[in-house]
C-alpha positions in Angstrom: 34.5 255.1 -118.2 31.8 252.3 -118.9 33.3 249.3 -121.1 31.7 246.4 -122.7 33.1 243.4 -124.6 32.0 241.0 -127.5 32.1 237.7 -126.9 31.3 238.4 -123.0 32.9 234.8 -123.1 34.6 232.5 -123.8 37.1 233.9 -125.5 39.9 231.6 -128.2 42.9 232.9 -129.0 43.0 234.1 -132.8 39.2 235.2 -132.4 38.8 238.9 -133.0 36.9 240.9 -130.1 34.6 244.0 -130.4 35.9 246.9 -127.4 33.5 249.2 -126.2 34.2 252.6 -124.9 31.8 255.3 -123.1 32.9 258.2 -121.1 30.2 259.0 -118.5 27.7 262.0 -118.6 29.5 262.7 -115.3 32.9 262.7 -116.4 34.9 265.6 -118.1 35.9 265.7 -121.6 39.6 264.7 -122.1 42.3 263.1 -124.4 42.4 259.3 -123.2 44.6 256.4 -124.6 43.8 252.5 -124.5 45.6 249.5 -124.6 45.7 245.7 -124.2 48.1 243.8 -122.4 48.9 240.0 -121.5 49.3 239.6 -117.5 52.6 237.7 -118.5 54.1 240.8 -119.9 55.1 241.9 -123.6 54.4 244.9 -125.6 50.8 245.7 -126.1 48.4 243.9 -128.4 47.7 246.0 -131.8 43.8 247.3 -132.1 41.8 247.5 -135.4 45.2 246.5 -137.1 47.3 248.7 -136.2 50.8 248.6 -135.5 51.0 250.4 -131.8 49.7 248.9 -129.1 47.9 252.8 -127.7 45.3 253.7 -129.4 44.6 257.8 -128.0 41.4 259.3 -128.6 39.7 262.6 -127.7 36.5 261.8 -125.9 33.4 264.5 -124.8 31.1 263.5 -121.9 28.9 260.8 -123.3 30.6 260.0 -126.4 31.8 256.3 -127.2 33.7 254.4 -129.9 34.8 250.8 -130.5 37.4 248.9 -131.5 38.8 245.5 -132.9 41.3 243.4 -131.6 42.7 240.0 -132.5 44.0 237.7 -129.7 46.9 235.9 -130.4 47.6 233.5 -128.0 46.2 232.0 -125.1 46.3 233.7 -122.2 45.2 235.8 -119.5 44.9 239.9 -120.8 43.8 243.1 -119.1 41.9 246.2 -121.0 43.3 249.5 -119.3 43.0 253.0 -120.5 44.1 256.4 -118.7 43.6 260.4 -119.0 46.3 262.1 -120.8 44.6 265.6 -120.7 41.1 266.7 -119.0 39.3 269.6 -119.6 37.4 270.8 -116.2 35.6 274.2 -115.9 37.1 275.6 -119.1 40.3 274.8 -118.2 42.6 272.0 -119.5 44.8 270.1 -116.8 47.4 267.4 -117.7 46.5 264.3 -115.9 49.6 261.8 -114.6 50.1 259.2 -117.6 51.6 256.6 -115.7 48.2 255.9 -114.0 47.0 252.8 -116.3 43.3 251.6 -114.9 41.8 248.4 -115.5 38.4 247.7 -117.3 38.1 244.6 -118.2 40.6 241.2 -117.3 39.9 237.9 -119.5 41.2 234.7 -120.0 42.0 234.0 -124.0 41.3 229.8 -124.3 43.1 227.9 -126.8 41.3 227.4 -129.9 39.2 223.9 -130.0 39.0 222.1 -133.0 35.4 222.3 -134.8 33.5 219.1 -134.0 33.3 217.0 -136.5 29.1 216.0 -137.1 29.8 212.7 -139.6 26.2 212.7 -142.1 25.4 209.1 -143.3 22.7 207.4 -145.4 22.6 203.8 -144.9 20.6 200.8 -146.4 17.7 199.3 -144.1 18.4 196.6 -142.2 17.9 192.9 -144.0 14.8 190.6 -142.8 15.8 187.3 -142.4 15.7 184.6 -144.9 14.5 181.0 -144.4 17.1 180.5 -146.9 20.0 181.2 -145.0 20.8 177.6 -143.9 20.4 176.6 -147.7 22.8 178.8 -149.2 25.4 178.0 -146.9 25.3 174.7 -147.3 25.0 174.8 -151.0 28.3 177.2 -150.7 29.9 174.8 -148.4 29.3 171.8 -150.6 30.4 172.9 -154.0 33.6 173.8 -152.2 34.0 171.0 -151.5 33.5 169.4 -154.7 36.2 171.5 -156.2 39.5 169.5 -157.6 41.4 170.5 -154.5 39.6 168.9 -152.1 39.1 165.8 -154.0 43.4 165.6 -154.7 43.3 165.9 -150.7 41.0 162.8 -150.5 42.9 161.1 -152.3 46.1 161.7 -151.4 44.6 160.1 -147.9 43.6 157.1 -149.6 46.8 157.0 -151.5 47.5 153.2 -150.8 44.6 152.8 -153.3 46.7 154.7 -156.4 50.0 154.3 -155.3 49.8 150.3 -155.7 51.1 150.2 -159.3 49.9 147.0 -161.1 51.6 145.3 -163.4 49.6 145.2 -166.0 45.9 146.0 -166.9 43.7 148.9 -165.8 43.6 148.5 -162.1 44.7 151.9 -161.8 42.0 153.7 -163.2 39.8 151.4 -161.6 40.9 152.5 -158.2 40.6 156.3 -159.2 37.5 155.7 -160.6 36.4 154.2 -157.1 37.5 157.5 -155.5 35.9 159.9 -158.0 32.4 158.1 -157.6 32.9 157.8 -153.6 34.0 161.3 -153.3 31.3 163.0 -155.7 28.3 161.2 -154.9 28.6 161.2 -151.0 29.1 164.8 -151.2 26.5 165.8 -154.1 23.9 164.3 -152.0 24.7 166.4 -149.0 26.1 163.5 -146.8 29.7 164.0 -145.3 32.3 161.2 -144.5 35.2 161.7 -142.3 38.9 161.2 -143.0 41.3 163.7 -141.6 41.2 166.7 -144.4 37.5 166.1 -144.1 34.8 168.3 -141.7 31.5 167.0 -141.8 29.1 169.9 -142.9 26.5 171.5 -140.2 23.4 172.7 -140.7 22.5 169.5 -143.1 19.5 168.8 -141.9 18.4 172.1 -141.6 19.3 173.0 -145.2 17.8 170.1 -146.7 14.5 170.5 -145.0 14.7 174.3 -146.7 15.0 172.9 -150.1 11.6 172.6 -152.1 12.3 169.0 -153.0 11.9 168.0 -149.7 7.8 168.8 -149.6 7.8 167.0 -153.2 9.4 163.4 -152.3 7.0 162.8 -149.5 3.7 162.3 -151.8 6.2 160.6 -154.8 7.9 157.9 -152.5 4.5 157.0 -150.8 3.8 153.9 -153.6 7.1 152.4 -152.7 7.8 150.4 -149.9 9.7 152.3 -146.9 12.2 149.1 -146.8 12.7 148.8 -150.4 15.6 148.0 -151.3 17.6 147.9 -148.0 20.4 150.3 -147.8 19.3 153.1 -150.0 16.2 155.3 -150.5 14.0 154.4 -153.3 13.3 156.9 -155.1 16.3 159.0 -154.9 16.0 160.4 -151.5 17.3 164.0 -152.9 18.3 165.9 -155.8 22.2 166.2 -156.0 24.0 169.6 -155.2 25.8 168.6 -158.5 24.8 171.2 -161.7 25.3 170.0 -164.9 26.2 173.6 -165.8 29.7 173.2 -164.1 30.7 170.4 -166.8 29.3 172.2 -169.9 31.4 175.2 -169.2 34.7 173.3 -168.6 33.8 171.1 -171.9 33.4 174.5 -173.3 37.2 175.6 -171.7 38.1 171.9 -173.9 38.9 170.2 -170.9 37.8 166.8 -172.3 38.7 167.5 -175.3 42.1 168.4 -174.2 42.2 164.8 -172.5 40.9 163.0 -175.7 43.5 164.3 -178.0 46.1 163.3 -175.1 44.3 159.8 -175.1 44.1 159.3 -179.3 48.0 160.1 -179.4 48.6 157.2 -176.7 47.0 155.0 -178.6 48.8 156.0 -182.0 45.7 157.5 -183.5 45.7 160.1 -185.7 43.0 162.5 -185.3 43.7 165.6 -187.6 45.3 165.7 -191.0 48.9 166.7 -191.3 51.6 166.9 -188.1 50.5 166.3 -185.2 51.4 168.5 -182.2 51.6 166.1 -179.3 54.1 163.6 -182.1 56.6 163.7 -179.0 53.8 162.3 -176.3 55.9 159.3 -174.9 54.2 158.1 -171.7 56.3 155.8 -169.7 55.6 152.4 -168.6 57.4 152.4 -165.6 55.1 155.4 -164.2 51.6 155.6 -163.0 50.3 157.7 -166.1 50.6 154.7 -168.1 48.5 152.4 -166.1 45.8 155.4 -166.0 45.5 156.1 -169.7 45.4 152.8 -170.4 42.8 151.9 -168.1 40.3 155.1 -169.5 41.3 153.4 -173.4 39.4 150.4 -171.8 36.8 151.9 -170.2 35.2 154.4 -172.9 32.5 152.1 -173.6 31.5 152.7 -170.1 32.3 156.4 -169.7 29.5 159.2 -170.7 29.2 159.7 -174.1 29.7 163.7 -176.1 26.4 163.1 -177.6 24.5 162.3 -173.9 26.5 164.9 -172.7 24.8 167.6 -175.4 21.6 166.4 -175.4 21.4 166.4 -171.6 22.8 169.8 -171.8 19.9 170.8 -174.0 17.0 168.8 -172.3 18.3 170.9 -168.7 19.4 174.3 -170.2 18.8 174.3 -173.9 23.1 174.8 -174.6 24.0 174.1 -177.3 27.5 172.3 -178.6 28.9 172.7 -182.0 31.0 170.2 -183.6 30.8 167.2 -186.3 30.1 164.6 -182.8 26.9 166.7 -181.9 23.7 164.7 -183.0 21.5 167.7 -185.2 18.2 169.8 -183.5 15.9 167.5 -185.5 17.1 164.5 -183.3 16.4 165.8 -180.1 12.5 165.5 -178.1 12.8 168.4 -175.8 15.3 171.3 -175.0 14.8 174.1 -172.8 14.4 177.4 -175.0 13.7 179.5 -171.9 16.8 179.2 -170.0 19.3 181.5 -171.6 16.6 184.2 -171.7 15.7 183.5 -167.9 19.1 183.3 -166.5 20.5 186.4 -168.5 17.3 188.3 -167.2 18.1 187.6 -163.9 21.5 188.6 -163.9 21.1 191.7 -165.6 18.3 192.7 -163.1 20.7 192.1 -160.3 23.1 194.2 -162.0 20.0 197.1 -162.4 19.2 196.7 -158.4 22.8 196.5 -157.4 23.3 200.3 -158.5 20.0 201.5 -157.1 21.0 199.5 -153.7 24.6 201.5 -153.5 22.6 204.5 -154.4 21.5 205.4 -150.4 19.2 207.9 -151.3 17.1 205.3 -153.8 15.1 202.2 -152.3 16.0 199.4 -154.7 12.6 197.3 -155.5 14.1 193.9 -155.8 10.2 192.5 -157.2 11.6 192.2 -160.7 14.4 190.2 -158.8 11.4 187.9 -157.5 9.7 187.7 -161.1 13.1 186.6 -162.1 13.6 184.4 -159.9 10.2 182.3 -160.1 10.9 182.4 -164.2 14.3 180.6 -163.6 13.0 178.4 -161.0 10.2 176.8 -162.9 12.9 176.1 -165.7 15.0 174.7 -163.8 12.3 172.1 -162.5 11.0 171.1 -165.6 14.1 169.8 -166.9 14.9 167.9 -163.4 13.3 164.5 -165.2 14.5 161.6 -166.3 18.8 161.4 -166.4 18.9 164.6 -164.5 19.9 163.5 -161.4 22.4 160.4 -162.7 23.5 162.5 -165.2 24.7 165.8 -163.0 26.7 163.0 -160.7 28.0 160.7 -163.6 29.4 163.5 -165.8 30.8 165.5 -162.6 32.6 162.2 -161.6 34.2 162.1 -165.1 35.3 165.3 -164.7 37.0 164.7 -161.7 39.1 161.6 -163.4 39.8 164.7 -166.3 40.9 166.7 -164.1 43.4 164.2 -162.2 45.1 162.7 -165.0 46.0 166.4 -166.5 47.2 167.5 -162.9 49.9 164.6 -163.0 53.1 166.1 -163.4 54.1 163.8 -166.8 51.2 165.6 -168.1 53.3 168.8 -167.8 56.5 167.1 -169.0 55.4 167.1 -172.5 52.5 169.5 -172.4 54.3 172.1 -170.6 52.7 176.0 -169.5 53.3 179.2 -168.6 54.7 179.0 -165.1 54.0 182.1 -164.0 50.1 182.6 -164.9 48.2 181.7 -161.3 45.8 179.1 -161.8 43.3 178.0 -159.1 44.2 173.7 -159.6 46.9 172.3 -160.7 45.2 170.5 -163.9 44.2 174.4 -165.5 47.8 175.2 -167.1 47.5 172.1 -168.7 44.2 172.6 -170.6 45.7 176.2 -171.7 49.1 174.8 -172.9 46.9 172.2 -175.1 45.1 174.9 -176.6 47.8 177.1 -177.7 49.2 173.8 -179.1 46.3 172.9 -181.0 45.6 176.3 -181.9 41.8 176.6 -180.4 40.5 180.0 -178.3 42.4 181.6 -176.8 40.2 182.8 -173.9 42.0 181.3 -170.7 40.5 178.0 -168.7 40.2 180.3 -165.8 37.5 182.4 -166.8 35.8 178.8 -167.9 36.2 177.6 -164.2 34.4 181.0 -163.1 31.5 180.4 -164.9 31.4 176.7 -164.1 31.9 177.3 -160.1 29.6 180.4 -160.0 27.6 179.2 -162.3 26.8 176.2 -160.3 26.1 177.8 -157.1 23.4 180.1 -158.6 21.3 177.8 -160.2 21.6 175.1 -157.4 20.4 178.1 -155.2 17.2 178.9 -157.3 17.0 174.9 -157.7 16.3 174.3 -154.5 14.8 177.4 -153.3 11.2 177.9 -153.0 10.5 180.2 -155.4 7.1 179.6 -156.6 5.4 179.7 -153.0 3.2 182.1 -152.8 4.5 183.9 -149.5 7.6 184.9 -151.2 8.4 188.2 -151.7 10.8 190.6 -152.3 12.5 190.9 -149.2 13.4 186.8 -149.8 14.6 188.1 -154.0 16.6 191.2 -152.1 18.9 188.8 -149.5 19.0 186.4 -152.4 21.0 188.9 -154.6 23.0 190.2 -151.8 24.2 186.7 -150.6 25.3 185.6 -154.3 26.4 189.4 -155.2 30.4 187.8 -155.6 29.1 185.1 -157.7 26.8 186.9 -159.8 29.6 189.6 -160.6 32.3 187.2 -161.2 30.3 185.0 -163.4 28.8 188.3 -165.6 32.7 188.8 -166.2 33.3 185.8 -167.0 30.9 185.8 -169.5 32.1 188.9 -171.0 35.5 187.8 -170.8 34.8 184.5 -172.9 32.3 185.8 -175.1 32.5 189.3 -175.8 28.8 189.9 -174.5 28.5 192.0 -170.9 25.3 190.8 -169.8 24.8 193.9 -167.0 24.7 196.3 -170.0 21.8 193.8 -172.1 20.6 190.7 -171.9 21.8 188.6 -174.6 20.2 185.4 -175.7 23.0 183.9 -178.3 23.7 180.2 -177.8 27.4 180.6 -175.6 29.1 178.2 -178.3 28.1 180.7 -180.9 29.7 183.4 -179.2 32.9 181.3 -178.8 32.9 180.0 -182.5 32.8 183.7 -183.5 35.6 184.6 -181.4 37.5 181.9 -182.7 37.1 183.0 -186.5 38.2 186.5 -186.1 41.4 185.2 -184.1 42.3 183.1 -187.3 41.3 185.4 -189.3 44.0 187.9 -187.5 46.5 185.3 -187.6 
């Protein structure tokens, strides 16, 4: 009997298995049974589905047939057949059926897990950026120029608050010390060192990537290198201070929130009919008192709403409304190219970010580049004259806003909403005024975003070097993907104070328009 078998090997248990069987030209004619066994024992395996284990079969000299069988465990098996009856010279003889022969023995393996071939697309590696050591500096820095840090300041100074005086403005003096201390040290990229304090690395290095440092070497070069001692003359560099960050807070009424605060201290009255902060009863034996009464004293001194708005429009051409806003006809210069610039930019990030999570497209950041440059050279044309004074000035004021709302008197007649999480401890303060005085209703956080965020991307395309001509779009690509948080959070920002989603279009509507509109349909509604 000649057998074959397929698989010849190796063999898994559940696999089915092609049988094979030929009786010789030699051999005579006969009835013949088959079967399959496991070496361990057990009835035999079924073939082609079958219930019995024998499969008998009537086969002539050189006839064959085949057979199926599935293997059900692992294991080792035998093929065996035997003659029932032969036919031999015209007669038919009964052979002996207990004589089982073996064909075949195999070993059945346990069935192996398919491997598992894992298909991937993935982005191109980045280049490099001579920027690197910029934008992590400008990152670290406007961290720490957030509230937080500066509370930690000056909670290590405290000797310098805590000394109540007993009369007079000597208070705000002293915070006033620690605001401008605190703000201009760090704007300029320098670091001091009390305990809460690590000085920032990569200074040098980051300053050296800016583009202002090629353009003060040919301006400073009339002044003497010793004039006047102590300082650099002109200023050594531009400030990592945006004036962006204050217009959105002003926008979020965070000095207005502080001025209606200050008018009802001093018994003025500054809207017709009742006034909501009538219970505002600061008292004398606290610190607040000293504070408020010191910034009453010092308003002469303090930055101006009308040198706030024009600056705003000379650097970004943002518009306030209100009655304290001087008109378009008064101002020399404003920059009508910003909004239209920055929007650009942003939605074009938004374009390349889905072509960039799209593996099988290769994003083309150019139009990121052209953006870029556009933004750039706005930026720099408005860096004249107060920029630099102004950015530091208005963010130190800020600061001092921000401190007197975070003290916890402030909250004693203000109140808020305990359980809304706010980033600083001054931001449920501005929201509780603003539900009292019945202005937008969009919350301070999503003002914060766009001042923080805000503030990082434009100090990055500041100080970048944009308008060289060996920058391409490599430098535009690791540009959007370093500032991709920043850029998304500020787009929803936008759309969350505004109405406008700037991914979808880009929208050039003055921001204060937007948020007057907004205002009107909520009274309307109400």
């Amino acid at each position: 009997m000649e057998f074959t078998r397929r698989p010849v090997t190796p063999v898994y248990a559940g696999q089915e298995v092609a049988l094979r069987f030929e009786l010789r030209d030699s051999e005579p004619a006969g009835q013949f049974e088959f079967q399959i066994i496991n070496t361990r024992g057990g009835q035999p395996i079924p073939i082609d589905g079958g219930k019995g284990g024998v499969v008998a079969r009537n086969l002539s000299s050189g006839e064959e047939f085949e057979r199926m069988v599935s293997i059900p465990e692992p294991g080792e098996y035998q093929v065996q057949f035997r003659a029932v009856h032969r036919v031999e010279a015209g007669k038919k003889a009964e052979a002996g059926k207990d004589n089982w022969e073996v064909l075949d023995t195999f070993t059945a393996r346990r069935k192996e897990a398919p491997p598992i071939v894992r298909v991937a697309l993935e982005p191109n590696a980045r280049p490099g950026s001579e920027h690197a050591h910029l934008w992590n500096f400008i990152q670290n820095v406007t961290r720490n120029l957030r509230f937080e840090r500066f509370a930690g300041f000056a909670r290590h100074r405290a000797g310098r608050l805590t000394e109540f005086p007993g009369y007079g403005s000597l208070s705000y003096e002293r915070l006033h010390e620690l605001a401008t201390e605190f703000v201009t040290e760090s704007s300029l990229g320098n670091s001091f060192s009390p305990p809460d304090w690590d000085p920032e690395k990569g200074r040098d290095a980051a300053i050296n990537g800016s583009y202002v440092s090629e353009e003060r070497k040919t301006q400073a070069d009339p002044f003497p290198p010793d004039f006047p001692q102590g300082q650099d003359y002109p200023l050594r560099l531009v400030p990592f201070a945006e004036l962006i960050y204050v217009y959105w807070l002003e926008e979020g009424m965070l000095f207005q929130s502080l001025n209606r605060v200050l008018a009802r201290f001093q018994n003025r009255r500054v809207v017709t009919g009742g006034d909501p902060l009538s219970r505002l009863a600061v008292s004398p034996l606290l610190p607040l008192r000293g504070i408020l009464w010191g910034l009453a004293e010092a308003e002469k001194d303090r930055l101006s709403l009308r040198r706030r708005a024009a600056e705003y429009e000379y650097q970004y051409g943002l518009q306030l409304i209100g009655r304290a806003i001087p008109p378009a006809q008064m101002l020399v210069e404003r920059r009508t190219q910003f909004l239209s610039a920055f929007h650009s930019l942003l939605h074009d990030c938004h374009h390349f970010y889905k072509e960039h999570n799209d593996k099988t497209v290769d994003a083309d950041a150019f139009p990121l580049l052209s953006s870029l440059r556009e933004l750039h050279l706005v930026l720099a044309t408005g860096a004249n004259n107060q920029y630099a004074d102004m950015s530091v000035t208005a963010r130190i004021e800020t600061m001092e806003v921000q401190w007197m709302l975070a003290q916890p008197e402030m909250r004693e007649f203000l109140g808020g909403r305990t359980m809304v999480p706010y980033d600083e401890d001054w931001m449920d303060r501005v929201d509780a005024m603003k539900q009292l005085q019945g202005w937008s209703d969009a919350s301070i956080t999503h003002f914060y975003d766009l001042a923080v965020h805000g503030e990082q991307l434009l100090l990055s395309v500041r100080h970048g070097r944009w308008n060289e001509s060996d920058m391409d779009g490599d430098d535009a690509e690791n540009w959007a993907i370093k500032w991709k948080p920043s850029i998304q959070r500020y787009v929803h920002a936008y759309r969350a104070v505004t109405g406008v989603d700037l991914s979808e279009r880009v929208d050039t509507t003055m921001p204060s328009t937007l948020l007057q509109r907004r205002l009107a349909r909520k009274l309307v509604r109400y």
